[in-house]
N, C-alpha and C positions, 0 to 999 in steps of 0.2 A: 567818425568811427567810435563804436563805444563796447565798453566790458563791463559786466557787470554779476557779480555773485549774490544774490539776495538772501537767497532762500533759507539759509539760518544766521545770516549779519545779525551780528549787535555790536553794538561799543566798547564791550570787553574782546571779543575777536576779531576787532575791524585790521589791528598791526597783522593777525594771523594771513586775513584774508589778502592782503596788503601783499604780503613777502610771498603766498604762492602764488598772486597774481604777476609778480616782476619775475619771478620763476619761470610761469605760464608766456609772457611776455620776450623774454630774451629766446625762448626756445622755439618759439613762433616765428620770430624775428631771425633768425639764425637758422631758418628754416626756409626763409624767402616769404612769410607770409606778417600781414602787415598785422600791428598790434597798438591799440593808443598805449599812452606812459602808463595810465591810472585807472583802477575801475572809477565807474561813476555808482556812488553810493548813497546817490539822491535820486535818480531815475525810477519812475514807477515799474513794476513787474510789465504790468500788459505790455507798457510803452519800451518796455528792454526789449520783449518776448519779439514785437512787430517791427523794431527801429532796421530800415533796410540797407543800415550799414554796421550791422552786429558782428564783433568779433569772436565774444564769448558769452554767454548768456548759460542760467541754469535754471530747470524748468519742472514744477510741478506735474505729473505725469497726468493728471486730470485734463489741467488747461492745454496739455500736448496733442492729447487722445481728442478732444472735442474742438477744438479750433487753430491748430497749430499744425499738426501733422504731416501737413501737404506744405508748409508757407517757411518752416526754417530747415537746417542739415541736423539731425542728432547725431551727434560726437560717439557719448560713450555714457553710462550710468556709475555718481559718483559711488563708493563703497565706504559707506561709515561702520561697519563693523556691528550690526545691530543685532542685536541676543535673537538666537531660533529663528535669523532671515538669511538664507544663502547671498553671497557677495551679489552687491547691486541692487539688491531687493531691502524695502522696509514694510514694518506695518503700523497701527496707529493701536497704542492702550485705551482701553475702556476707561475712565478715571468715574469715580461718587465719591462724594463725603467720604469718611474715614469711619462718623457715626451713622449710617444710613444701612440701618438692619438690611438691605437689601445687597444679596452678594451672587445674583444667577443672572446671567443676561436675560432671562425668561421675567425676571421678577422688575425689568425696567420697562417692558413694554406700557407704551401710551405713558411716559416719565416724559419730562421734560427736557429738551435736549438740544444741547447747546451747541452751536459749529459755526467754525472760523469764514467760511465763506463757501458761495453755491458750488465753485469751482477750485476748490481743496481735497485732491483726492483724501489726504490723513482727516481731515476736520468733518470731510461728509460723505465724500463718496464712498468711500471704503467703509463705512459704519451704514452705509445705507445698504452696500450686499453683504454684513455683518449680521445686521438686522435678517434679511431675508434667510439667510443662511440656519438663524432662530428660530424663525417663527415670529417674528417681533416687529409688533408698530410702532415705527420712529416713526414722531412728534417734533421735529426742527420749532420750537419754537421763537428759539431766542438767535437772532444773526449776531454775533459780537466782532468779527470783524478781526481778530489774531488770534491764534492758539493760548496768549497769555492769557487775552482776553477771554475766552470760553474756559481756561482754568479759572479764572477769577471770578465768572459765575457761579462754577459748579462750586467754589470753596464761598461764596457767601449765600447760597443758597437761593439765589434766581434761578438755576437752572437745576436740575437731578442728575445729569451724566454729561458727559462729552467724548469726544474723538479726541487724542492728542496724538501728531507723530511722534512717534518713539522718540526718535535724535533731539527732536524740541524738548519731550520730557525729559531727555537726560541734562538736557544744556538747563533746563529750569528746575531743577531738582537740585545741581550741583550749583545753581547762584543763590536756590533758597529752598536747603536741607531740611526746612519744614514742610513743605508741602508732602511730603512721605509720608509726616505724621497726622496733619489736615486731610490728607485725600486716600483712595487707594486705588488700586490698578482691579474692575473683577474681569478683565478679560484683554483680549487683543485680538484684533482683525486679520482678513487674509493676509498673505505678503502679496506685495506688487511691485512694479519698478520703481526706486526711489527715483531721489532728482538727478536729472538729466543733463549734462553739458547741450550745448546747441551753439551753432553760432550760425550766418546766413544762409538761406537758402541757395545753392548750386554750386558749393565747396564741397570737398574733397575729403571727409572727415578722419582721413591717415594723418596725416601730419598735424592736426591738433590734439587726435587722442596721443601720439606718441609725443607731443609739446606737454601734454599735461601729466602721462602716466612719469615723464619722467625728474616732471616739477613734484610732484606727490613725493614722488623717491628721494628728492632732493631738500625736501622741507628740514628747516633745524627742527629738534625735540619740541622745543617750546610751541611753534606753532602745529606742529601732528599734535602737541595735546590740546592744546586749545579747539581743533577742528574737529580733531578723533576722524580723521580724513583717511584713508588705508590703501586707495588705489580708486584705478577708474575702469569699468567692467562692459565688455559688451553684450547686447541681450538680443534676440532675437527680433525681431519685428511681432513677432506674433506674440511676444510677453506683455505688447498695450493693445493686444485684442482683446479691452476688459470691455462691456456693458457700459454703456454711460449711465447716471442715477439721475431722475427727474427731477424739475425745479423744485425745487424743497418749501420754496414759498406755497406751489399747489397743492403738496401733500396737507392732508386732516392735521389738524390742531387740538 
């Protein structure tokens, strides 16, 4: 059995994720429902997302909508608190240069553009019905493989713009308060469902959203600031009837 919270881990919040997941843990457990000691914070996403003895997994609403949907339980959508997104919903900033005369989503069309991966709704999918929404031909040229990573183009100039989720660019903004001055935000994408709890397919998903809405409630200050975590929200079924976005590899270059 395995736990595992990916989707904004790093090394400075790894104690945060740490203390809601034994939260998340005794209240599962104290519920009748079985829970390992520890997340595993070396397990790859796919292989969390598929492992068929998942406790608690959290899920990119992309790789949900296109290959997951039918195969795990969705729990609940977490709530980070993200500026102009109703609870449970996020969206992705536009980011360019800081010095790149250009400030209209119109003026990036056929620009160079950088995304985290094919199956990232923040990195691509939601910038590809951002793009439409425009009028504007995205150009996926560059795969860089994390959000750090597609910041890291667009600030040394391999790439002209990118998709960031929000909550990433807050988390990378406040470990390095220059990128504010290096880059800027001209725009932001639809809102959609952020990330998702899950845990196996043909569970009962009451007793984990109320194991977790009441691990959230229960977090000391130190790690709700660390997460910026607010709650766990449920959404409709019909909030990931989004359009899937084509392989980005086949779109023009």
């Amino acid at each position: 059995m395995i736990a595992a919270l990916p989707m904004y881990a790093r090394p400075e919040n790894r104690a945060a994720h740490d203390a809601l997941w034994a939260l998340i843990r005794d209240n599962l457990r104290a519920a009748g429902l079985a829970a390992p000691d520890s997340l595993d914070h070396q397990i790859g996403h796919m292989e969390s997302w598929a492992h068929p003895d998942l406790a608690l997994g959290q899920i990119c609403n992309l790789p949900y909508r296109a290959q997951f949907r039918d195969h795990v339980t969705l729990i609940g959508t977490a709530d980070y608190e993200i500026e102009g997104c109703a609870p449970g919903t996020y969206n992705s900033v536009i980011i360019a240069r800081a010095d790149d005369p250009r400030d209209t989503p119109q003026a990036f069309s056929g620009a160079a553009f950088a995304y985290s991966e094919a199956l990232s709704n923040s990195g691509y999918g939601a910038a590809y019905l951002w793009a439409q929404a425009h009028g504007i031909s995205l150009h996926p040229t560059l795969h860089t493989g994390s959000h750090a990573a597609s910041i890291a183009a667009v600030r040394s100039g391999n790439a002209d713009f990118a998709a960031i989720d929000a909550h990433t660019w807050w988390i990378e903004c406040t470990r390095d308060p220059a990128l504010t001055l290096a880059l800027k935000v001209i725009d932001r994408t639809a809102t959609s469902p952020g990330m998702a709890f899950i845990t196996r397919t043909g569970e009962d998903p009451a007793g984990y959203f109320a194991a977790i809405s009441a691990a959230i409630s229960a977090l000391p200050e130190s790690a709700r600031t660390a997460l910026r975590l607010r709650g766990i929200v449920r959404l409709p079924s019909a909030a990931y009837d989004i359009p899937l976005p084509p392989d980005p590899t086949k779109l023009p270059v």
